[in-house]
N, C-alpha and C positions, 0 to 999 in steps of 0.2 A: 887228718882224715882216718889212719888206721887205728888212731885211739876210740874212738866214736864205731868202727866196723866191730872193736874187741867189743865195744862194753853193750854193743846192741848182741852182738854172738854172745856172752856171757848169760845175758837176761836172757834171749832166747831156749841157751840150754838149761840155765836154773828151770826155767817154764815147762822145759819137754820133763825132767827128771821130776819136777814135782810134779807134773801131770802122770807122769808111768809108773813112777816107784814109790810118789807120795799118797797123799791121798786127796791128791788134786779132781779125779771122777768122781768120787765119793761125793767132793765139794759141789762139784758141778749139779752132778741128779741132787742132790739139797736141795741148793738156790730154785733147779728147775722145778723139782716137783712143789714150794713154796709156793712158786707163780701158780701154778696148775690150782692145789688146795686156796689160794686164798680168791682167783677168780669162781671157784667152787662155792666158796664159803659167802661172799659178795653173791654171788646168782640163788644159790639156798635161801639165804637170808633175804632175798628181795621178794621173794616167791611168799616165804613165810610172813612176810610183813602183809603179803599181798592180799593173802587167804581171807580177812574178814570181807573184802571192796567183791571178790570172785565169788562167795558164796552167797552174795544176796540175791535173792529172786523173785522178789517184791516191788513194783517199781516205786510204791511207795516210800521204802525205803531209798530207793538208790536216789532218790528226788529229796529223802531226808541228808544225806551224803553229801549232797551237792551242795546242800543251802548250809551246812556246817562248814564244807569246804571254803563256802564264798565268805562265810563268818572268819574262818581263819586265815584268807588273805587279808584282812586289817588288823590281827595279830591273834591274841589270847580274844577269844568270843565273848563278849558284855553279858549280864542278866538280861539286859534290854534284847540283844542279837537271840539268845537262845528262848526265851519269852515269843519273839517272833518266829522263828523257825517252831515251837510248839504249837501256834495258834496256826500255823500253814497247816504244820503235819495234822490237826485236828479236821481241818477242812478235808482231808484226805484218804483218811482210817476210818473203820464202820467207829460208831458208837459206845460198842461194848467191846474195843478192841485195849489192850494195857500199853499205852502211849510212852508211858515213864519207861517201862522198860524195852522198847524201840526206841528211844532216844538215848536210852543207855549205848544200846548197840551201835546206833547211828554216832555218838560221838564216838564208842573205841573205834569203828571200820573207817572213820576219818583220819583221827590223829595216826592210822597205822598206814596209810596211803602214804609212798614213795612223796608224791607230788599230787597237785591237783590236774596234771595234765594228765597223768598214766589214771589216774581214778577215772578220770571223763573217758579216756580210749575203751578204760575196764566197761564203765556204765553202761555207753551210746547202745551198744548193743541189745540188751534188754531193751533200753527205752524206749530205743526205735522201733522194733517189736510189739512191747505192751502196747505204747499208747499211741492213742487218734492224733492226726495234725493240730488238731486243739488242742487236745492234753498236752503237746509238747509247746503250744504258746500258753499254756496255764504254768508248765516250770519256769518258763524264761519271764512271766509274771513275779513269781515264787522267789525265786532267786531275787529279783530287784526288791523285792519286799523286805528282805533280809539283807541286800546291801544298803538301802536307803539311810536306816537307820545312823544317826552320830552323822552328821550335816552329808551326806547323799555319799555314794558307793567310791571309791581310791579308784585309780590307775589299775590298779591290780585288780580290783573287783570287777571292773567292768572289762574289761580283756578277757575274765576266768568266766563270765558270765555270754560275753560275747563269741567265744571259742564253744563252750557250751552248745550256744543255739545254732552255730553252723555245723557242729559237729553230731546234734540231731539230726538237723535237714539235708545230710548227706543219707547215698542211698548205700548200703549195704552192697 
C-alpha cells in the first residue's frame, strides 16, 4: 500500500511542477482556446453555408429549393427529376422571367443547405407569409410532382415532403 501512496505522490508532484514551472498553462489555454476556435469555425462555417437558403425572398424560389431538396433525398437529381422541377418552376415565374438562371441559383442554395430540415425551418417562414392556403397545397402538389418520378417518391421523400406541409400549416 505505501508503494502505490509514492507512486500516486510522485505523478501528483511531476503534475504540479509541470503545471507551475513547465509549460503545462501554456498547454492548457492551447487545448482550450482550440475547443473555443474550432466551435467558432464549425458555427462560421454553418452560417456561411447557410447564406444562399437566408437570402432568398422569392417564394418562388424557396418552392424551387424545396423541390431540389426533395430531388436530393433519392440522391444525385436525374434529367428526368430536374426537367420536372423546371416545368414546375415554369408554371410559377412570369413569362419573360431567365428560368435557367434561377435554377442555377436554386441548385447552388440547395446543395449548400446543412440538411433539408434546417432549409425547411430557413424557408417556412417566407412561405407562410407569401402565400395563400392554396398556394401552400399547390407546393405540397409540387413537391410530389418531383418525387413521383423513378417508380413513386422513397421513405425519405415522403417524410421531407410531409414535414414540409405540416411545417407550413403551422402558425407563426
Amino acid at each position: 500500500m505505501p508503494v502505490i501512496g509514492a507512486v500516486v505522490g510522485t505523478i501528483m508532484t511531476g503534475l504540479l511542477y509541470w503545471f507551475m514551472y513547465g509549460n503545462g498553462m501554456q498547454q492548457i489555454d492551447r487545448v482550450l482556446g482550440d475547443r473555443r476556435n474550432h466551435k467558432l469555425r464549425l458555427k462560421s462555417e454553418a452560417n456561411f453555408k447557410a447564406a444562399p437558403i437566408r437570402s432568398i425572398k422569392n417564394p418562388a424560389d424557396a418552392v424551387g429549393v424545396l423541390m431540389q431538396l426533395v430531388a436530393l433525398a433519392r440522391g444525385t437529381p436525374t434529367p428526368e427529376q430536374e426537367a420536372a422541377i423546371e416545368q414546375q418552376m415554369r408554371n410559377v415565374v412570369e413569362p419573360d422571367d431567365d428560368l435557367a438562371t434561377r435554377l442555377v441559383f436554386i441548385r447552388h442554395a440547395a446543395s449548400q443547405a446543412a440538411d433539408a430540415e434546417t432549409a425547411i425551418d430557413q424557408l417556412a417562414p417566407l412561405l407562410r407569409e407569401k402565400l395563400t392556403p392554396s398556394e401552400r397545397d399547390d407546393v405540397e402538389q409540387m413537391l410530389e410532382a418531383v418525387a413521383v418520378i423513378h417508380q413513386g417518391p422513397t421513405d425519405r421523400q415522403e417524410r421531407l415532403i410531409a414535414r414540409t406541409v405540416r411545417v407550413l400549416a403551422e402558425q407563426a
